[in-house]
C-alpha positions as MATLAB code, in Angstrom:
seq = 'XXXXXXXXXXXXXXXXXXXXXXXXXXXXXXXXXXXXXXXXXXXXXXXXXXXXXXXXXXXXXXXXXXXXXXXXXXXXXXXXXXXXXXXXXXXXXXXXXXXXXXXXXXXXXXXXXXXXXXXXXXXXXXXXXXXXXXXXXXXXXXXXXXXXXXXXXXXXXXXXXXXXXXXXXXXXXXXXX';
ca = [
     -63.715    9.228   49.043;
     -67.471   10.135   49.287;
     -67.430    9.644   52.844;
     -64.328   11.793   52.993;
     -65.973   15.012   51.644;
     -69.242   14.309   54.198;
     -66.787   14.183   57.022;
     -64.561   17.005   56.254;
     -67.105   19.803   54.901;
     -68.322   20.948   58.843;
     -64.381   21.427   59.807;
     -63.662   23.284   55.870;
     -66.772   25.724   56.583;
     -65.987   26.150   59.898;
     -62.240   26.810   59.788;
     -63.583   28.866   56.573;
     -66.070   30.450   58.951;
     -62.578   31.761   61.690;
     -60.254   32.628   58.884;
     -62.741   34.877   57.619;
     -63.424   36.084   61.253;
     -59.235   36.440   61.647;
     -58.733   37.710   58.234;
     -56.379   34.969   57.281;
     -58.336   32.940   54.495;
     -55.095   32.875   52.061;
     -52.465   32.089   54.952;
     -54.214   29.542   56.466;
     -54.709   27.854   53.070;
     -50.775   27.819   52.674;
     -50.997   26.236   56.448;
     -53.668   23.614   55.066;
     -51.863   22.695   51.820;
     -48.740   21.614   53.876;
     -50.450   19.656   56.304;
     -52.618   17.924   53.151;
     -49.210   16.999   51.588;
     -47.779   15.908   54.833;
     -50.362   13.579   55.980;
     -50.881   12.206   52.482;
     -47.155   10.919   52.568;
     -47.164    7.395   53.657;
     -44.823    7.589   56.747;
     -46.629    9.919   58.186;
     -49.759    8.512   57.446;
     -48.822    5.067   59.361;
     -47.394    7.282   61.972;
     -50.932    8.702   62.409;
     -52.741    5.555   62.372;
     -50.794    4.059   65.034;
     -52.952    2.896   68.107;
     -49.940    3.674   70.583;
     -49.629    7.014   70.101;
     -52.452    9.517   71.670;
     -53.770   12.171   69.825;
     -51.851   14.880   71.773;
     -48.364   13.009   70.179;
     -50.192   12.710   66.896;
     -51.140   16.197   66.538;
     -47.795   17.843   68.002;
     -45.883   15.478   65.268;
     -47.711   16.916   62.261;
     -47.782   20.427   63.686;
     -43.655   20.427   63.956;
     -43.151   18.420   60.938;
     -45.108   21.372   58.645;
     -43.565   24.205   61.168;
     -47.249   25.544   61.962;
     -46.360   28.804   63.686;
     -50.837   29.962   64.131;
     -52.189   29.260   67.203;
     -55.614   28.725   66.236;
     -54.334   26.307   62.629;
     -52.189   24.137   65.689;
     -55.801   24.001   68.216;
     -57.532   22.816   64.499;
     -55.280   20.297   64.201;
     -55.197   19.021   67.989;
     -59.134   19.057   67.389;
     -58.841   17.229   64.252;
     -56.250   14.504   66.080;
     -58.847   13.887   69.110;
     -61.644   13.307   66.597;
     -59.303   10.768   64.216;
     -59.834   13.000   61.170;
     -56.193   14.057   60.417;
     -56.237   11.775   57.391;
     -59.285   13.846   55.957;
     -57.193   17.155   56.082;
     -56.274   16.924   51.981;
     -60.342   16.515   51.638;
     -60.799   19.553   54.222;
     -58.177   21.329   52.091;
     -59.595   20.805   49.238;
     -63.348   22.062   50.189;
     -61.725   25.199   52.298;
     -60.154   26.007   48.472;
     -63.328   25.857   47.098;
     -64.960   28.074   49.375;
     -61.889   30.321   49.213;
     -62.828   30.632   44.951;
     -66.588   30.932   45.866;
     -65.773   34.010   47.868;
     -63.760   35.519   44.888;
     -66.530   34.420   42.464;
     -63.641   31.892   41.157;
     -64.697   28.268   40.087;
     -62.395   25.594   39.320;
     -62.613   24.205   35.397;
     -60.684   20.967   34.571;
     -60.029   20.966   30.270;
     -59.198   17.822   29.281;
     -57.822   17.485   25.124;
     -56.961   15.460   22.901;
     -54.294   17.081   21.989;
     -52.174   20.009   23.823;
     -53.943   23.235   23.442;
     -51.419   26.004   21.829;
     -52.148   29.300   23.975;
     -54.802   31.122   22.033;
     -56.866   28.292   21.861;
     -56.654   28.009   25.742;
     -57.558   31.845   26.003;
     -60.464   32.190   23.545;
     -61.701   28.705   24.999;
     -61.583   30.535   28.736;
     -62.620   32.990   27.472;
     -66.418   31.476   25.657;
     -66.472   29.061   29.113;
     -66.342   32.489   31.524;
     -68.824   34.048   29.311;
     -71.104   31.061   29.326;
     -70.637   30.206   33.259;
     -70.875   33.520   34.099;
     -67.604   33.775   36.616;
     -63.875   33.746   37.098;
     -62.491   30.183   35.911;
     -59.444   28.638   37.399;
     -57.891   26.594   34.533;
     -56.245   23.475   34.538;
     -55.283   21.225   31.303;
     -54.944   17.705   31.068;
     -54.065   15.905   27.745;
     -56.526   12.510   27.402;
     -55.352   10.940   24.007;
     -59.224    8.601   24.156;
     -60.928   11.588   23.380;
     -59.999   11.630   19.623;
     -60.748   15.057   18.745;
     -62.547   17.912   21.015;
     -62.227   18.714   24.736;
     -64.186   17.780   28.132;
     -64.747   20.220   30.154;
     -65.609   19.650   33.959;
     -66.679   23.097   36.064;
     -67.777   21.465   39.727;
     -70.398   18.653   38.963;
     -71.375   19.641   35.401;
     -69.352   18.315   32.377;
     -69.451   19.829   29.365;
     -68.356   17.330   26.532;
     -67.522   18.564   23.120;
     -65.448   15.634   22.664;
     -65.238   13.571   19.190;
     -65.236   10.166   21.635;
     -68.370   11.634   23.455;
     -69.932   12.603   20.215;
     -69.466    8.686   18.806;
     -70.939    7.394   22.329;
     -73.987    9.742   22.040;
     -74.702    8.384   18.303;
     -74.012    4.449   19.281;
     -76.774    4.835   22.265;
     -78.809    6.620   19.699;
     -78.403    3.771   17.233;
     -78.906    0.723   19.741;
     -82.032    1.848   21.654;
];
């Protein structure tokens, strides 16, 4: 999906770039979730990738199946459907959310546990990770029973791990080279 995220960050910033321009950053995000969760359904996914159809059909389909009611979302999407990038919309999604958090000074953390965190351990542990990261954290929790004890924490390309399993894999390398 590398290629996905090259392709789709000039249409995120610039839709990014008109929302701000319209004031609509957090409707147009609704907008761009449905059409990610559309297009990533497989029907309408082969629907997309059929030859027959022109881009015109494709785009007017996927605008009436989400019920896209802004004029300038429905010309993004007609200029996504004559450049055959519909299928990167969840990627284009994705990167207009992140810019939509970088304006608020919001970054998105991923905790993964060993076990379930109770809710005062997730609140002093957001709390130490805002402190240390120095901005707003969007929290999401994922239990990942290989980790033994600890978390692993992943805020945009750095990782954090505090893990028992990362611990053990630091000390084996240690020990063999």
């Amino acid at each position: 999906m590398a290629e996905f995220a090259t392709i789709a960050r000039p249409y995120a910033k610039a839709l990014f770039g008109v929302a701000q321009e319209q004031n609509q950053i957090e409707s147009w995000l609704g907008g761009l979730k449905q059409l990610a969760t559309a297009v990533q359904q497989p029907k309408v996914a082969a629907l997309i990738e059929q030859p027959e159809s022109t881009s015109a059909e494709k785009a007017l389909m996927l605008i009436e199946l989400v019920g896209l009611g802004d004029a300038k979302l429905k010309n993004f999407v007609s200029i996504l459907a004559e450049q055959k990038r519909l299928l990167v919309l969840p990627e284009i999604y994705a990167q207009y959310q992140d810019l939509t958090l970088a304006l608020n000074h919001t970054k998105r953390a991923l905790i993964r546990s060993a076990y379930a965190l109770n809710a005062a351990q997730l609140a002093d542990l957001t709390a130490e990770l805002q402190q240390r990261f120095g901005s707003t954290l969007e929290i999401r929790t994922e239990v990942d029973p290989d980790l033994i004890g600890g978390v692993k924490v992943e805020i945009g390309d750095q990782v954090l791990d505090l893990s028992l399993q990362g611990k053990l894999n630091a000390l084996y390398a240690a020990m063999t080279n």
